[in-house]
N, C-alpha and C positions, 0 to 999 in steps of 0.2 A: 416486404409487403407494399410498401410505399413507390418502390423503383416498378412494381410493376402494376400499379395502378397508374403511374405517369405514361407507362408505357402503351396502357392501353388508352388514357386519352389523348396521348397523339394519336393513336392509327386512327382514333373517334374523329380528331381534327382533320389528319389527312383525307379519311373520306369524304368530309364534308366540303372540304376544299376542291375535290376532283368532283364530287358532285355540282359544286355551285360552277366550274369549270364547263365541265362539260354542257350544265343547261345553257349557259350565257354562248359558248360557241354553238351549241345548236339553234339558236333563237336567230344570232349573225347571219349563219350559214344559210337558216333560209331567207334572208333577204336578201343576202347577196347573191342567191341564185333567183332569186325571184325576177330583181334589175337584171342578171346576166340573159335570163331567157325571156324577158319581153319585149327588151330593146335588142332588137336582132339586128347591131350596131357594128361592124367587123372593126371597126377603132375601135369602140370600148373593148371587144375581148381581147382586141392584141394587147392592148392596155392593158390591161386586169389581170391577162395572165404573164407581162412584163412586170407588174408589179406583185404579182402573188410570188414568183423568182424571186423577185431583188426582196422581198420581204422574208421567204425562208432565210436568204445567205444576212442580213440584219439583225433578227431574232434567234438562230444561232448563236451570232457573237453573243449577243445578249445574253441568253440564257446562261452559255458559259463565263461570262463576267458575274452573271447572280449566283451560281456555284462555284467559283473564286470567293467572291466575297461576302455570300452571306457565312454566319454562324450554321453551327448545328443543329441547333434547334430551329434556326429563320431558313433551312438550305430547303428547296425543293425539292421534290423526286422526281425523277427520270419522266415518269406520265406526267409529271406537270408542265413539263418543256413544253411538249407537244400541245399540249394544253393552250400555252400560252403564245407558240407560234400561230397558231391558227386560230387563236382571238383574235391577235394583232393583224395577222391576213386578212381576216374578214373584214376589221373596224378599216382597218388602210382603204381594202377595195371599195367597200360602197363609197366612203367619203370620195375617194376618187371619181366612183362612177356618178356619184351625185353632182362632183362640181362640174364633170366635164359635160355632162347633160345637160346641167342647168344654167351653167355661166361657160357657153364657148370659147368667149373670149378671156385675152390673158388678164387680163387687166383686173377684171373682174376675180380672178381666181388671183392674184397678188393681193388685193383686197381683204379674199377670206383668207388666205395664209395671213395679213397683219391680222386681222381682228384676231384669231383664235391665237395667235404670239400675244396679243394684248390679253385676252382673258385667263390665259395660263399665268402669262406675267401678273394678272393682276391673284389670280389666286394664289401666287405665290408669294403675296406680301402678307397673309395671314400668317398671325403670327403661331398660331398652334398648328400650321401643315408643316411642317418638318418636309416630312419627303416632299412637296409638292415644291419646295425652296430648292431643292437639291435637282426635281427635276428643270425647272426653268435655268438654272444655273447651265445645264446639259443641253437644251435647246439653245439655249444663245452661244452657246459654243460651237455648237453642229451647225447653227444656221447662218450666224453672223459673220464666218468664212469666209462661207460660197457667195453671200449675197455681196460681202466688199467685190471678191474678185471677179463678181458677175458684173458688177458695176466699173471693172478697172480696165477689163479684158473683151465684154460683149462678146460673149457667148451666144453659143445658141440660145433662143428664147426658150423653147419646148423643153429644152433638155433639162433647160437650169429650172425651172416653173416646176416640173414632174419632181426633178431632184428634189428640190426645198418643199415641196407639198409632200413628199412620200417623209423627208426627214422631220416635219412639221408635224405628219400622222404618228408617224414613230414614236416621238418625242410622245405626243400625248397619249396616245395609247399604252407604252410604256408607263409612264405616270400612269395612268389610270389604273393598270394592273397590280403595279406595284402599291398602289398607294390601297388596292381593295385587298392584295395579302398582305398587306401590314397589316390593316384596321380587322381578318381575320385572324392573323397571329395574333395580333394585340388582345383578339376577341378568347382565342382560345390560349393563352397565356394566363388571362384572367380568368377564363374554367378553370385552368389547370390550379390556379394559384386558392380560386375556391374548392378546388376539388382535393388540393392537399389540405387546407386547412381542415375542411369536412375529415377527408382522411386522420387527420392530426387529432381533430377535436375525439373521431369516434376509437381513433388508437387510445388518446386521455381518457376517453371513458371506458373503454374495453378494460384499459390495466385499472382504473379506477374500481370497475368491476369486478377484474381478477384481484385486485389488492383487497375489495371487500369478501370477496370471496376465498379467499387466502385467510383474510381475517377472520371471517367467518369459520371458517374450516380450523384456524390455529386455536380460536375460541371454544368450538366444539371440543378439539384436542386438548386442552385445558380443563374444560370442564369434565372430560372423562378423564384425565388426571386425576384431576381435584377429589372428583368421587372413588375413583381407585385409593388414591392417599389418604383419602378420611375413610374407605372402607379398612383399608392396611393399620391404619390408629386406629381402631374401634379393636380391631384385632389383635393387634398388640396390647392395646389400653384393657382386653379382655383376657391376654394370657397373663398381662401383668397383675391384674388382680386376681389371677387363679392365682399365682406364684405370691401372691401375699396377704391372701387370705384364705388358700385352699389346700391342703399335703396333697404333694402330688404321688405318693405313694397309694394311700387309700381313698383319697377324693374327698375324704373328711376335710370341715372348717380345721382351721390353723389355730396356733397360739393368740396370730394377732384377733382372727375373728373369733376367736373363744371371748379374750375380752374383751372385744367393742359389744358383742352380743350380752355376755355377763353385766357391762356397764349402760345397758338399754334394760334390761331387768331388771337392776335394780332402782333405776331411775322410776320405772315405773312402777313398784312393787311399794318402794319406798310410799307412794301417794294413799296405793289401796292397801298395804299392811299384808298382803295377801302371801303364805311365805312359799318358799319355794327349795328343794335340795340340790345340792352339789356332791357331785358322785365325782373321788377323783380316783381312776384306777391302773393298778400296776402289774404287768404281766411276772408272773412270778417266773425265777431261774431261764429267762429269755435268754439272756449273754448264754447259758450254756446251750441252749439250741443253737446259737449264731458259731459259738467257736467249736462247736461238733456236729453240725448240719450244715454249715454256710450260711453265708450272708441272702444268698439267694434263696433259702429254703426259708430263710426268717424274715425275707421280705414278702414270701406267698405267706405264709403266715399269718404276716399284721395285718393282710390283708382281705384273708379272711377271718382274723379276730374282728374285725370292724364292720365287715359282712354281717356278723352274729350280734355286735356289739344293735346295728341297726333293728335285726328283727326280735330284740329282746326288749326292747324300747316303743312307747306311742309316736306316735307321728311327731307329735305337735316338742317333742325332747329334743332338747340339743347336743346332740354330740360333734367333739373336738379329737383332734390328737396332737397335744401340745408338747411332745418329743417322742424318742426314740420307744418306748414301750409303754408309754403314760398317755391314757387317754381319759377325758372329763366328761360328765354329761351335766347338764341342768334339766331337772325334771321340776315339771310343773304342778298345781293342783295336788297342793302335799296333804295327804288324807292320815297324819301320824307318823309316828315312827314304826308302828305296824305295817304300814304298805309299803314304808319303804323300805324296810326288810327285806319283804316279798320281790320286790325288785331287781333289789340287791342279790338277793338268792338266785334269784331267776338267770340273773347276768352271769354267775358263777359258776351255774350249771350247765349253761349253754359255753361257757367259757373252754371249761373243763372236759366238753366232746374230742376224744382225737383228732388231728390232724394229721391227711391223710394225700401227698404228693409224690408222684413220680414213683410209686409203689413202695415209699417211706411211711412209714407213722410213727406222730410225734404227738406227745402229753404235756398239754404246759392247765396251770392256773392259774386268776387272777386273787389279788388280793384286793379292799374296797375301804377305800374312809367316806364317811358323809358328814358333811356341815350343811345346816339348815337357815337361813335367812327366815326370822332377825333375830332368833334365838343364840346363834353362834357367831353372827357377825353381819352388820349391814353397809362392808365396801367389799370391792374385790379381793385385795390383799388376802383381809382378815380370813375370808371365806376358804380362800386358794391353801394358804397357809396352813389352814385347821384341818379342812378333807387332806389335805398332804400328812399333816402329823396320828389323824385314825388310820391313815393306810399304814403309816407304817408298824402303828398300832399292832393292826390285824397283823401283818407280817410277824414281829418279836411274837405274838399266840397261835403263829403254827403255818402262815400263810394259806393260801384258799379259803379264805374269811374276810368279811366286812366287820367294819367298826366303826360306831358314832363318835363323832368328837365328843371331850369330857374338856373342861375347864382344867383335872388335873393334868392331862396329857399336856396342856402348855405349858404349866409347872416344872413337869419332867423334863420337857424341853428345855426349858431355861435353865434350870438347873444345869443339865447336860451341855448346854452352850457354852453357859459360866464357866463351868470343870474345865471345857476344853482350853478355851482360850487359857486358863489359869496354868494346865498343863502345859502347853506349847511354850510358858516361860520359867517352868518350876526347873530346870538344868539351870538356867542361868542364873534366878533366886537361890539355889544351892538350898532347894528344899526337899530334893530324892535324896534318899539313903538306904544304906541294905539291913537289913538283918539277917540273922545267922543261926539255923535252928539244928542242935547237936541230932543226929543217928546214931541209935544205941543200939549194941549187940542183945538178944533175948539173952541167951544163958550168959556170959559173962560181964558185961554191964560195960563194954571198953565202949570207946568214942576213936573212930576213925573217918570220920564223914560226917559232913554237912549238906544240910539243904538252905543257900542265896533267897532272900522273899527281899522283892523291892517296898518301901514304902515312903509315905509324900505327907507330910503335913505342909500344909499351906497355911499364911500367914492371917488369914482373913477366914477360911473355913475351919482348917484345925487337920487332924489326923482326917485322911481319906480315906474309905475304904479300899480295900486293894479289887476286890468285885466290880468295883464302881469302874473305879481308873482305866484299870487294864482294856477291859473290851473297848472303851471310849479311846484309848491308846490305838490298839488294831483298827477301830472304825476309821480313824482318820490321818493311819501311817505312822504315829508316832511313836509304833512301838518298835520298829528297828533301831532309832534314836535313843531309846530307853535302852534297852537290849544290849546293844554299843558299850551302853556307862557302863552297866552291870556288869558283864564281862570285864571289859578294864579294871573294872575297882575290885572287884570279886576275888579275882586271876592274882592282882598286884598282893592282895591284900594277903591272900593264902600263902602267896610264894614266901611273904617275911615272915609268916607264922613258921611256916615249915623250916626256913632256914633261924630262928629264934628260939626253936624246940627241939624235944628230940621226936615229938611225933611228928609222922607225914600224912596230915591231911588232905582227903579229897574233896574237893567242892560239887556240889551237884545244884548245875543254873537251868532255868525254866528258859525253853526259848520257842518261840510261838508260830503256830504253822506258817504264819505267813511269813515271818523271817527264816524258817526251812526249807519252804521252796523256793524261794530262792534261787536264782543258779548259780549267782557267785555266795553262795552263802559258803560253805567248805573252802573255798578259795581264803576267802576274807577272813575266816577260824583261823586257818593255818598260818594267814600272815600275822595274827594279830600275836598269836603262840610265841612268833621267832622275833618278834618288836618286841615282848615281855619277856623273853628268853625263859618260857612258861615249859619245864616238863607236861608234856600232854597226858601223864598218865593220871595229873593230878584233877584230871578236868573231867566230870560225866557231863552231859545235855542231857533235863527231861523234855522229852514231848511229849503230848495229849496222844489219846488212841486213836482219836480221827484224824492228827495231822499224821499221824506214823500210819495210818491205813487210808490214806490219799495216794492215788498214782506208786501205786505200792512198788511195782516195778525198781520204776526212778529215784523210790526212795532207799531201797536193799544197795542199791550200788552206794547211796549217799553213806550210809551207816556203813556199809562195808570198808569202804574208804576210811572214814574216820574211827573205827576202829584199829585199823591198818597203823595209823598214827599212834594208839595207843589210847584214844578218847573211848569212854564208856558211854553205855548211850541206856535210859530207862526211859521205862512207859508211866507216865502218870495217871492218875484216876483210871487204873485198868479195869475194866468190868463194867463203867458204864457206857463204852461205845458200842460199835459191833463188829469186833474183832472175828476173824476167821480162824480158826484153828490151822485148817492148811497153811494161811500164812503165817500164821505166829511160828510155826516148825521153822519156817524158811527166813525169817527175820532177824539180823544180827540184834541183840537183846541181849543184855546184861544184866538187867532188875526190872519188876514189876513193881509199881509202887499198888498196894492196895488203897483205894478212893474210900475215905472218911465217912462214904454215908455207909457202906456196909460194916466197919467196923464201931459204929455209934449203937449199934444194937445187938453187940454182942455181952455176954453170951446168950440172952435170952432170947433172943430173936431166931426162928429153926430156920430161916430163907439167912437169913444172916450167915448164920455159922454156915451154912452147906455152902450160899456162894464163898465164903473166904475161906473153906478149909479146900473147895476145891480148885480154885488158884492157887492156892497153895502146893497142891499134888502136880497141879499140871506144869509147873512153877521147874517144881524138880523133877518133874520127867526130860525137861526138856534143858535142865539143869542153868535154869535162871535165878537168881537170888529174888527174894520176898522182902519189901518194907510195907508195912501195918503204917496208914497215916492216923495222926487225930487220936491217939489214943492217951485217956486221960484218968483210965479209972483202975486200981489194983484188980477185976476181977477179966478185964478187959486182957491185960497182962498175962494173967495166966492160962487162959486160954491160948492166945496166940503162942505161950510154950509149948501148951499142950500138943499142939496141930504142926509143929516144928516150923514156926516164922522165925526169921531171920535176925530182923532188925524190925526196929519200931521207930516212932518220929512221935512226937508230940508235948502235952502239956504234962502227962506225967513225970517225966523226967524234966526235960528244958522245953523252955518258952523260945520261941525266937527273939536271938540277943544280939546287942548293935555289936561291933568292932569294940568298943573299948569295956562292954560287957564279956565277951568273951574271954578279951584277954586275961580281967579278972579274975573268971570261974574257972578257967585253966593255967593260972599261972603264968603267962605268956608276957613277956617284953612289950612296956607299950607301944604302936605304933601310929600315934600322934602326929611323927613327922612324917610318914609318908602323905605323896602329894595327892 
């Protein structure tokens, strides 16, 4: 941009140069024809145009020495030659015609040739004319030649006088030309130099401009950043508090906003006393919708329990879901424990509608505890803690029920805590032991079988219930661990008896659904058999009637197997589950044990005797053996003759007797030393 702005004030220069050019030779031109056509002098035109001649072939050289040696930027252009030939013709000729006109004589014109040699010479002692120095230097050289050798040799007068006045004009009119395009180069050197700086300055401010405008423009870009990036964190900072304070399954508040909200409640309740309930509830038998519907039928589900959960509730309630099938509410404005009943109910009923996806339908209910602030407790904890211990309340009475907290359900709890942790170390206190309660034949009164009963006194409680223990065993796994011992000591214990006697007793151990299903359960028997080098004929299992009628299938191959070995297998407490007769045909079975409460009321009891006479028939239809449990009374006895039972168990005959009671009552070799 810069090279062509220079370029265009040269041409701006050059014109104005051929301009001032041409006016100054037309202004010449006409005086010199002015003098040429008034004086109708035939010497002056021979003269004039003898000297217009010798002045073209002059200014020639000339011009070609000024395109030698000026620069490029000081060189002329081709129009300026001519230019400047025919300035110099014009200035030559009048001065000639003027002097020859006006001073005839020679003398007179030597004269004006000194003076105008003295005023060039004197203007060229100024010290600031530079060229006017250079051209006097160029005159005394041109002139001071001819004038020796004019003066040596006497020349013609005219010749030498014409000579030294034509080189005299030359001389100054050259200076004068050169010395007026210096002073316009000079002039337009100084345009140019202001005209780059302008250029320069408005280039600095142009980019200055483009740099604020760049800046501009980078700052706009930044602030639509800025704002994008705090729109993107808002957005984030808002899914991160859905994600911690919101399930993203049901859209329901979370665990943590249950309690920030529960700990704003009571913050405030605490001032006005005013109370409030906590509703903590649990979908009942969900895990088996999940592992026989899928995980995705049981997540449309919670999802519509939570749907229900909402429009069974006022606005102004809180509802949470504080894990996998447990959701909370706090309900406000508690009008008694009558409304909230009513509520409670409400929730249950609506609970309790089927559920109906993908042309499935599914049946589930809730179960409900309530704690009431500041009746039942005034921190979180306490609150959370208590509706958790009425649910599961409700639950042990049937589930599809709510239940208020009671001060004794914490009791029970504790208790139950106690027991457990007390359990978890009574193996290594060496405070389980078995007992051993003899099987009596009805008619002949022999002893060939036993039934194993674990029990626990603890050193701080005392004798434990065996009711108590057990279920709290299975609730928290401990009962495959138990189970374990029992067998071992059981197993050991019989094999010395047998090898100590001449009878061969059979043992018969309780072993608990959940160690049946099992899948390495039969695995683990068999190994434990051939580590006690155990004849397995000596061994029966009982199981409960609900664990032998679980996954009945899976269970006939388990029994068949273990029969296969030689193990016997009885049903305990038969008659209070809800055995199938179909299945009972097809079920490998060895003994029904009859359950204690129907033989408690016999014989007087008519429901009594009919159920126990007709397990009995069915018994031996399908040629199962009969034990009578619990039986304690002479009249109890003969009936069960009567109706032909097998075998009896109970307090009539023997009590459940330790290992060295046993040995006693039947004469048996102590063993004391086994480990």
């Amino acid at each position: 941009m810069v090279q062509n702005e220079q370029l265009l004030i040269r041409k701006q220069a050059d014109y104005l140069y051929q301009f001032l050019n041409i006016s100054v030779i037309g202004f010449f031109l006409a005086i010199s024809l002015f003098i040429f056509l008034l004086w109708d002098i035939t010497a002056i035109r021979e003269s004039l145009i003898k000297w217009y001649f010798f002045n073209l072939f002059i200014l020639a050289l000339r011009s070609i020495s000024n395109v030698l040696y000026h620069s490029s930027f000081d060189r002329l252009q081709p129009a300026s030659w001519i230019y400047l030939f025919v300035l110099g013709s014009c200035l030559n000729g009048i001065l000639v015609a003027m002097l020859i006109f006006i001073v005839p004589e020679h003398n007179y014109l030597y004269f004006t040739y000194i003076l105008l040699f003295l005023g060039i010479m004197t203007i060229a002692t100024i010290p600031s004319l530079g060229i006017m120095r250079q051209a006097f230097f160029t005159y005394l050289v041109t002139i001071a030649i001819p004038v020796f050798i004019f003066y040596l040799n006497h020349f013609h007068e005219e010749l030498l006088v014409h000579l030294y006045g034509y080189l005299l004009i030359f001389a100054f009119s050259s200076v004068s030309v050169q010395r007026f395009n210096s002073s316009l180069l000079a002039a337009f050197k100084l345009e140019i130099t202001h005209q780059q700086l302008v250029t320069q300055l408005d280039n600095e401010t142009n980019t200055r401009i483009h740099t604020q405008d760049e800046l501009w423009k980078k700052t706009c870009e930044l602030d639509e950043l800025t704002t994008t990036m705090e729109n993107k964190v808002k957005e984030k900072t808002n899914e991160l508090e859905a994600l911690a304070f919101y399930d993203t399954l049901t859209q329901l508040p979370n665990r943590n906003s249950f309690y920030n909200y529960l700990s704003r409640t009571l913050t405030r309740n605490k001032l006005t006393r005013e109370p409030f309930a906590l509703f903590f509830i649990d979908l009942d038998e969900f895990k088996s919708v999940n592992d026989t519907l899928g995980h995705d039928f049981g997540d449309m589900l919670l999802v519509e329990a939570a749907s229900r959960l909402r429009t069974s509730t006022r606005v102004d309630d809180f509802i949470a879901r504080i894990s996998g099938d447990e959701f909370t509410i706090i309900v406000k404005h508690v009008d008694g424990k009558a409304h909230m009943a009513t509520i409670a109910q409400n929730i249950i009923n609506t609970i309790s509608q089927p559920y109906l996806f993908h042309e499935t339908r599914a049946f589930i209910s809730c179960s409900i505890g309530i704690a009431i602030f500041p009746d039942d407790g005034e921190n979180a904890n306490t609150l959370l803690k208590f509706s958790d211990l009425a649910m599961y309340q409700a639950k042990e009475n049937g589930k599809n029920a709510y239940n208020f907290y009671h001060y004794k359900l914490y009791e029970q709890k504790a208790k139950k805590f106690i027991l457990v942790n007390e359990l978890k170390t009574a193996l290594k206190k060496n405070e389980l032991y078995l007992v051993y309660q003899p099987q009596v034949h009805c008619h002949n009164e022999t002893i060939n079988s036993m039934e194993v009963l674990l029990r626990w006194r603890n050193k701080k409680i005392g004798l434990v219930p065996t009711d108590k223990f057990i279920p709290m065993a299975e609730e928290s796994n401990l009962i495959l661990e138990l189970e374990e011992f029992v067998l071992k000591t059981a197993l050991t214990q019989v094999k010395y008896w047998n090898q100590s006697s001449k009878q061969q007793y059979t043992v018969s151990i309780n072993i608990s659904g959940i160690h049946f299903q099992r899948r390495d359960f039969v695995q683990k028997l068999e190994k434990l058999l051939k580590q006690l080098d155990i004849d397995p004929n000596i061994l029966e299992i009982e199981l409960t009637e609900s664990a032998v009628m679980k996954n009945t299938r899976k269970n006939i191959d388990k029994l068949l197997y273990l029969q296969s070995l030689g193990i016997k297998v009885a049903v305990d407490d038969f008659g209070t589950g809800y055995s199938s007769m179909s299945y009972l045909k097809q079920l490998p079975i060895n003994t029904l044990k009859i359950d204690r409460s129907f033989i408690e009321g016999l014989p007087g009891n008519r429901e009594d005797k009919a159920i126990t006479q007709a397990i009995i028939v069915l018994a031996q239809q399908f040629n199962i053996n009969t034990i009578a449990e619990g039986v304690e009374t002479q009249q109890q006895l003969t009936f069960l003759k009567e109706i032909d039972c097998q075998m009896i168990q109970g307090y009539l005959y023997y009590k459940p007797l330790t290992a060295e009671e046993f040995e006693t009552e039947f004469n048996i070799p102590s063993s004391s030393q086994i480990a």
